[in-house]
DOBA-46290 format. One record per residue (C-alpha): residue number from 1; x, y, z negated; residue in three letters. Coordinates in nm, 3 decimals, padded with zeros to 5 digits. Example, Ala and Ser with C-alpha at 12.3 -4.5 7.8 and 13.67 -1.06 7.14 Angstrom:
% DOBA-46290
+-----+---------+---------+---------+--------+
| num |       u |       v |       w | residu |
+-----+---------+---------+---------+--------+
|   1 |  01.230 | -00.450 | -00.780 |    ALA |
|   2 |  01.367 | -00.106 | -00.714 |    SER |
+-----+---------+---------+---------+--------+
***
This chain:
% DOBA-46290
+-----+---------+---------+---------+--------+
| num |       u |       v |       w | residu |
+-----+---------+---------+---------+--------+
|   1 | -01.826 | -00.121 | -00.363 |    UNK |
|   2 | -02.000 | -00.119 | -00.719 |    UNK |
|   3 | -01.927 | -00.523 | -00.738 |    UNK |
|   4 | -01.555 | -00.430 | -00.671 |    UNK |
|   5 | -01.538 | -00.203 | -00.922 |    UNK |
|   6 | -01.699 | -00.394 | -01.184 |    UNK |
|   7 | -01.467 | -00.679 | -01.098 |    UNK |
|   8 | -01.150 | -00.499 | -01.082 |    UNK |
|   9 | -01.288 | -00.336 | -01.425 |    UNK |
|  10 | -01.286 | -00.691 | -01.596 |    UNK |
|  11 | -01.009 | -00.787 | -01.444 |    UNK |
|  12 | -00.823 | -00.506 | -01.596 |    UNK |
|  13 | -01.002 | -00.563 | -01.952 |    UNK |
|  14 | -00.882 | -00.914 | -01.921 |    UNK |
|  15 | -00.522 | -00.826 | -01.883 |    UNK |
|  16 | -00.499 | -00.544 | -02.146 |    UNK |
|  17 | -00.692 | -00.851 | -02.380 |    UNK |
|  18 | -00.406 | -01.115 | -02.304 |    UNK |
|  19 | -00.145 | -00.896 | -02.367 |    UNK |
|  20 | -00.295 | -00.731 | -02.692 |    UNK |
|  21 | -00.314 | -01.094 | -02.849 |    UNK |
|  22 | -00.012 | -01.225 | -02.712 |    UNK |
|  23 |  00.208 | -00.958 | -02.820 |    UNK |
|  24 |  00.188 | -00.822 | -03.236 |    UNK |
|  25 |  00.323 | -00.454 | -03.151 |    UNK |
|  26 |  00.309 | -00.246 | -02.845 |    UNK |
|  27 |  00.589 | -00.127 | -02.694 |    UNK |
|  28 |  00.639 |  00.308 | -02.765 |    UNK |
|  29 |  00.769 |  00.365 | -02.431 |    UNK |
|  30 |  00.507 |  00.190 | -02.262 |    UNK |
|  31 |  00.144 |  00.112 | -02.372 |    UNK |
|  32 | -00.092 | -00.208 | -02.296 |    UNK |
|  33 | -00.301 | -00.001 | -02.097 |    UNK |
|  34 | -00.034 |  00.132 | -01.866 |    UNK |
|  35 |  00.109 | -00.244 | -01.880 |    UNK |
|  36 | -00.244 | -00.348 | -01.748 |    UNK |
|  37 | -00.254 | -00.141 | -01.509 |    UNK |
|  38 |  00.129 | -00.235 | -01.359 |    UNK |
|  39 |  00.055 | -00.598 | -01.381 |    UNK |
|  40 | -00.342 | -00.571 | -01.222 |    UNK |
|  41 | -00.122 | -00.419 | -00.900 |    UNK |
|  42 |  00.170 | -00.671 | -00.896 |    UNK |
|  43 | -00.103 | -00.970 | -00.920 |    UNK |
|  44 | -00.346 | -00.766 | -00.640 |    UNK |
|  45 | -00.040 | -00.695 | -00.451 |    UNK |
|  46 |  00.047 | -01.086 | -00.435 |    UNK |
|  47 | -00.306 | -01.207 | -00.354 |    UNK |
|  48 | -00.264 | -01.027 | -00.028 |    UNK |
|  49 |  00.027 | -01.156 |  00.061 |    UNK |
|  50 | -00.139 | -01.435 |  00.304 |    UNK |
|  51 | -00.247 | -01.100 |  00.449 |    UNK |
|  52 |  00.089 | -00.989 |  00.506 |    UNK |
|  53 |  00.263 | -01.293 |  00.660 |    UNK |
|  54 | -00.005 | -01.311 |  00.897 |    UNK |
|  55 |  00.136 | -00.947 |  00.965 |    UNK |
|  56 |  00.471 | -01.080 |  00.980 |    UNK |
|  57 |  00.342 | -01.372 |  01.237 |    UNK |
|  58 |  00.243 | -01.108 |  01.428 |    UNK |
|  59 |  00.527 | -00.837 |  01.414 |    UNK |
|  60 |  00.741 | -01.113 |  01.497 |    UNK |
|  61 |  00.491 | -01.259 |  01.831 |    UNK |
|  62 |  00.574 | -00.841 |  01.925 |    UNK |
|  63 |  00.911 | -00.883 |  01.926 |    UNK |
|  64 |  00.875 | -01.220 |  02.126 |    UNK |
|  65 |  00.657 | -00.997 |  02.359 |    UNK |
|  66 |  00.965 | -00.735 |  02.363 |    UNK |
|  67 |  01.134 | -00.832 |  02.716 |    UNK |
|  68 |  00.790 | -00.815 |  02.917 |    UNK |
|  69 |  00.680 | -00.457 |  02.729 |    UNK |
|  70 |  00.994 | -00.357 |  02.837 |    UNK |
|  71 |  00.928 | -00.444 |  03.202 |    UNK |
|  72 |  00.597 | -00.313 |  03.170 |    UNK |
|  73 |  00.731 |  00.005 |  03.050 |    UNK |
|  74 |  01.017 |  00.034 |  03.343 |    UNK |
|  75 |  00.786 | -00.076 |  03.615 |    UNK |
|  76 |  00.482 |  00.192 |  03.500 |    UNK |
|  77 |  00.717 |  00.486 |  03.336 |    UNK |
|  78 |  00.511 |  00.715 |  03.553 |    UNK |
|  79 |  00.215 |  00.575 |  03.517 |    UNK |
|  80 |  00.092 |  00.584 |  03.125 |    UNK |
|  81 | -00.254 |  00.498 |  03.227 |    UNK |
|  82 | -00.180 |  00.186 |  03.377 |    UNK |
|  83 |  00.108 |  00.106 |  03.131 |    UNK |
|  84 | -00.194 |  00.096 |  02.839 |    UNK |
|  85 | -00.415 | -00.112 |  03.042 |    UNK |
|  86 | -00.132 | -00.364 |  03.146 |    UNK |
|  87 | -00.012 | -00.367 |  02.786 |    UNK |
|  88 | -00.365 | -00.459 |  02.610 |    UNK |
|  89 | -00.400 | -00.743 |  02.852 |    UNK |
|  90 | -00.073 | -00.839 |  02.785 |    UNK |
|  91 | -00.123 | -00.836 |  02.417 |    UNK |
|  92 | -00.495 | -01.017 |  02.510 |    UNK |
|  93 | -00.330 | -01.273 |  02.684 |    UNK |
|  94 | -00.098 | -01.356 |  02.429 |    UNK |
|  95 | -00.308 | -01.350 |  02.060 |    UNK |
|  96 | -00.152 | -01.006 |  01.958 |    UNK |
|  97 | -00.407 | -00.827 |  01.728 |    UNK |
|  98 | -00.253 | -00.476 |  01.739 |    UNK |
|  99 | -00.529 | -00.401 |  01.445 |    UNK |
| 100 | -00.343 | -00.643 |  01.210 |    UNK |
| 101 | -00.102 | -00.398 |  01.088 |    UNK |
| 102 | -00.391 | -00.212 |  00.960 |    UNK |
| 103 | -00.569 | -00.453 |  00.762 |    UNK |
| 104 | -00.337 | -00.444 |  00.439 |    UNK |
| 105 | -00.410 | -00.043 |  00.421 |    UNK |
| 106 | -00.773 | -00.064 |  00.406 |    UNK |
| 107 | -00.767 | -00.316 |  00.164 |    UNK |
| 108 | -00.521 | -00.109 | -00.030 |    UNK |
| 109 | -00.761 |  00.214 |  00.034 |    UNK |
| 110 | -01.054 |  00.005 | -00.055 |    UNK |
| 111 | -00.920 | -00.099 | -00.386 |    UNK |
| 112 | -00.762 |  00.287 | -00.459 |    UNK |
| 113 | -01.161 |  00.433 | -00.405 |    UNK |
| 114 | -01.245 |  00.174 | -00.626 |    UNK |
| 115 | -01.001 |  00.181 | -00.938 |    UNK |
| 116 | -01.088 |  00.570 | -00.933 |    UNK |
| 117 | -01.405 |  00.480 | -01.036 |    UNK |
| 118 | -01.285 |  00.285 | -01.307 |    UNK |
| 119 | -01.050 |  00.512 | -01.401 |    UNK |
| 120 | -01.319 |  00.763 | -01.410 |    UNK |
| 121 | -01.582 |  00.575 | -01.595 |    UNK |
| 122 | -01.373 |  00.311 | -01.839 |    UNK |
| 123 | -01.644 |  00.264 | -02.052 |    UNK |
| 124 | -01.840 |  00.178 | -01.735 |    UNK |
| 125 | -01.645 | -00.089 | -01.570 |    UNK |
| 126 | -01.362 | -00.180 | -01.828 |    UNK |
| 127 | -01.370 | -00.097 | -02.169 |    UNK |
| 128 | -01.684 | -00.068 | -02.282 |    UNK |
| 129 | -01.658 |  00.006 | -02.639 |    UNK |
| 130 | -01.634 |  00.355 | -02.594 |    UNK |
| 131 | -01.430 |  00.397 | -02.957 |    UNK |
| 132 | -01.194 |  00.133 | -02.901 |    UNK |
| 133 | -01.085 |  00.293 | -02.567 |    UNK |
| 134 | -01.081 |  00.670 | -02.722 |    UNK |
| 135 | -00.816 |  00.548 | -02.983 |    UNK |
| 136 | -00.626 |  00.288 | -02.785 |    UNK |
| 137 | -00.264 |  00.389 | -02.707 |    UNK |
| 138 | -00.224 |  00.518 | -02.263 |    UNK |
| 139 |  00.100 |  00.648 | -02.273 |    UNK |
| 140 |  00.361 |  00.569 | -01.996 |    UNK |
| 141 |  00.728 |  00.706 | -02.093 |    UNK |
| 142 |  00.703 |  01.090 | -02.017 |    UNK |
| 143 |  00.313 |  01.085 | -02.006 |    UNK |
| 144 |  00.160 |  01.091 | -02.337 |    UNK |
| 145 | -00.239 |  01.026 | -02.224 |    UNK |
| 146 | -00.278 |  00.804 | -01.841 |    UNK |
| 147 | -00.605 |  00.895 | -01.882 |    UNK |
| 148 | -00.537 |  01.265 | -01.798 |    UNK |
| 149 | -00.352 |  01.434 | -01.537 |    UNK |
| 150 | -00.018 |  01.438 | -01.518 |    UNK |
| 151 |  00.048 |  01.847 | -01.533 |    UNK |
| 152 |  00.456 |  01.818 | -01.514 |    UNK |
| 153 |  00.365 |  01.620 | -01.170 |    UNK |
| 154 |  00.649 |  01.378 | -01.176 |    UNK |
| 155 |  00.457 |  01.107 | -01.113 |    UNK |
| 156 |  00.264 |  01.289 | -00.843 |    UNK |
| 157 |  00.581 |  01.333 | -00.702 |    UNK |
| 158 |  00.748 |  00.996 | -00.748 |    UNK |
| 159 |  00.401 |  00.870 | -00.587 |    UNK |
| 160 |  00.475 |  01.098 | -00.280 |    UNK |
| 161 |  00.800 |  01.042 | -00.206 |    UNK |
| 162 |  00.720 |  00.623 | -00.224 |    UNK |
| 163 |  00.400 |  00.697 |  00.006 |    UNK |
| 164 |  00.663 |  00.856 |  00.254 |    UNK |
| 165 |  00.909 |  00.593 |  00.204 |    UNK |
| 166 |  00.660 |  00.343 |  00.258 |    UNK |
| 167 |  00.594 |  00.497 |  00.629 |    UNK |
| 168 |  00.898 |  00.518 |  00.711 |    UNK |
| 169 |  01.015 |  00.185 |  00.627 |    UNK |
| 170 |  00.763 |  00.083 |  00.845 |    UNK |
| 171 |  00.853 |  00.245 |  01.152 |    UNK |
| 172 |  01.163 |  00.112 |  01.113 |    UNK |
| 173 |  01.014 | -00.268 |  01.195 |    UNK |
| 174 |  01.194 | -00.346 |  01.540 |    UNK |
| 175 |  00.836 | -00.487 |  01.688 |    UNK |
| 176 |  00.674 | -00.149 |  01.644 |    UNK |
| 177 |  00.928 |  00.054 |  01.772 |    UNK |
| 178 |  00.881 | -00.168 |  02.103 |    UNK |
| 179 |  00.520 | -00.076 |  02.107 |    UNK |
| 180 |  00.528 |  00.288 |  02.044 |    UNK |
| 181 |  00.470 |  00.526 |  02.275 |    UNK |
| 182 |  00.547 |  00.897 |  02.298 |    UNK |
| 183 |  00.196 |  00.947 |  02.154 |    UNK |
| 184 |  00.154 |  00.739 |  01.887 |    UNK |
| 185 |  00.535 |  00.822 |  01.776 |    UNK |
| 186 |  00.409 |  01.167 |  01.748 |    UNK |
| 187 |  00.081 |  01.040 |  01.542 |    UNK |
| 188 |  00.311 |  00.840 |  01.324 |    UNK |
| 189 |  00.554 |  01.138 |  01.230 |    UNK |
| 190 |  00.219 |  01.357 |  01.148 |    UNK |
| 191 |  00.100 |  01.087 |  00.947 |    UNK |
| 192 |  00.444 |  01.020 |  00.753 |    UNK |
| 193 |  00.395 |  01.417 |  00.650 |    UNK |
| 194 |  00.038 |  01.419 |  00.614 |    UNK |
| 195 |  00.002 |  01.124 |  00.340 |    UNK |
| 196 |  00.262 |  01.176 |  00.144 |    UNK |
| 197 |  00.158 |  01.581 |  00.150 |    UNK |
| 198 | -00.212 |  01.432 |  00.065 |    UNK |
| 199 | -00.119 |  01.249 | -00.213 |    UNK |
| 200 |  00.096 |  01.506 | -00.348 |    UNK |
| 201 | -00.214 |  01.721 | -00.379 |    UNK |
| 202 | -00.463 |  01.464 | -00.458 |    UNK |
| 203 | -00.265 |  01.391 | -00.814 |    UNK |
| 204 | -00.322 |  01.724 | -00.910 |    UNK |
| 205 | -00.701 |  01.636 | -00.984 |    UNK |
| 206 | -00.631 |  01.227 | -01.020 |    UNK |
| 207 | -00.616 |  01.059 | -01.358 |    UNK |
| 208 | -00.231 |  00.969 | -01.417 |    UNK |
| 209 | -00.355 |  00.608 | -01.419 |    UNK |
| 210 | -00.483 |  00.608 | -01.066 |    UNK |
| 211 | -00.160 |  00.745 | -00.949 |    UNK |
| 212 |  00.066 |  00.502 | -01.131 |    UNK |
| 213 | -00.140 |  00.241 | -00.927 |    UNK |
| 214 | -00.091 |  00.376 | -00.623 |    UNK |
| 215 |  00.348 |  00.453 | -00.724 |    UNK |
| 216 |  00.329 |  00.089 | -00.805 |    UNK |
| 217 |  00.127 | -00.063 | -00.511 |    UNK |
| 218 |  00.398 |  00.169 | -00.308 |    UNK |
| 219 |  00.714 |  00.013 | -00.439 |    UNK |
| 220 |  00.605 | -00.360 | -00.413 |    UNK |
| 221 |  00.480 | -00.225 | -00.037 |    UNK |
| 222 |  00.842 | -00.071 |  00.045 |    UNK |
| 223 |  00.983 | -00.472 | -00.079 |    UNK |
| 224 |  00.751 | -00.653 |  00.179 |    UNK |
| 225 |  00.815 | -00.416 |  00.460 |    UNK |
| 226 |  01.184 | -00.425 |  00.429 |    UNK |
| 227 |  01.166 | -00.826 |  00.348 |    UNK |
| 228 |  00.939 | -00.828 |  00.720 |    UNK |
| 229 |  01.183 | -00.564 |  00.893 |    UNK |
| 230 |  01.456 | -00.822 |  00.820 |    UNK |
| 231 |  01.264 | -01.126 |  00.925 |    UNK |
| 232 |  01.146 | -00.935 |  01.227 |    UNK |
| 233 |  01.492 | -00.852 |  01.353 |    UNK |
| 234 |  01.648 | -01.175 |  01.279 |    UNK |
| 235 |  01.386 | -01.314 |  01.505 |    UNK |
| 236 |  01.458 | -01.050 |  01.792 |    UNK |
| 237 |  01.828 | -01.153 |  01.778 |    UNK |
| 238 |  01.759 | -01.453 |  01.804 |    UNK |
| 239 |  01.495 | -01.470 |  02.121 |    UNK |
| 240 |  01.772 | -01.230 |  02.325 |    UNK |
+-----+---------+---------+---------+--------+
***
């Protein structure tokens, strides 16, 4: 994790450099630093996105699966026990990694742990002229200091609402409404609460930095999803 962080620390020095010598005055609205930190996201966001067509591949192998988990689900309706086991091996037999879908949020959670760090300890991991980074400009619009928490919460809300949307949008992708059962519907609605609830709280203690990360990370998250929802059913309409 401490190799992450010092990586993701230069990498965020090196973008807050290029932009300082390319540019001769900084935007008021909008600082370098916050700049740094939208672009760091966008060009994370976009290094992963081998990750998420290989999602895609696989949402869309679900909904190619559809008209046999619906048998499955007709013939063993009484039988959920047997209805799991039948549907792993059908998923085995076919090269569906259920697990897939779950790779791009522990990447995202592994980078979030990470930047908090950095966030934490700038002179550690970024800027490392203490002095420099002490009289730097870190506003974002409304927020006068990212390096600070946000006390009027907007952002902690704004962050909320686009961790919510973000679940939801994803339960909207045809191939896992196929898959989900009563269960895991239920586990899905707790979690589209719980996270959103989480973060909520979470940017009551969180630098304003590490939360305009995550609002950002959210938003480019809520464009692939609806981008893969749409591929997803096209392909669905298409098999029937």
């Amino acid at each position: 994790m401490e190799a992450i962080r010092k990586l993701l620390g230069m990498f965020l020095r090196f973008i807050y450099d290029v932009l300082a010598s390319t540019f001769s005055a900084e935007p008021e609205s909008i600082s370098f630093f916050a700049l740094s930190i939208i672009i760091a996201t966008i060009i994370l966001k976009l290094v992963m996105v081998p990750v998420t067509v290989s999602q895609v591949r696989n949402q869309k192998k679900m909904a190619e699966l559809q008209p046999e988990l619906e048998k499955l689900q007709k013939k063993y309706k009484h039988d959920e026990k047997t209805l799991m086991v039948k549907q792993q091996q059908l998923y085995k037999d076919s090269n569906y990694n259920m697990l897939s879908g779950c790779l791009p949020m522990i990447v995202q959670l592994v980078i979030l742990m990470a930047f908090y760090r950095v966030f934490w300890e700038p002179a550690k991991y970024a800027f490392t002229d203490a002095k420099m980074f002490a009289e730097m400009n870190k506003n974002f619009f409304f927020i006068q200091n990212l390096e600070v928490v946000d006390k009027s919460m907007i952002l902690g809300i704004i962050a909320a609402v686009t961790t919510f949307l973000t679940s939801y949008i994803t339960t909207k992708n045809p191939a896992q409404q196929t898959v989900q059962n009563q269960q895991s519907q239920s586990m899905m609605s707790g979690m589209m609460v719980m996270m959103p609830l989480m973060i909520l709280w979470m940017s009551r203690t969180m630098q304003a930095a590490l939360v305009l990360y995550w609002t950002i990370s959210n938003i480019f998250a809520i464009i692939q999803q609806l981008i893969s929802n749409y591929i997803v059913a096209k392909n669905m309409e298409e098999t029937k």
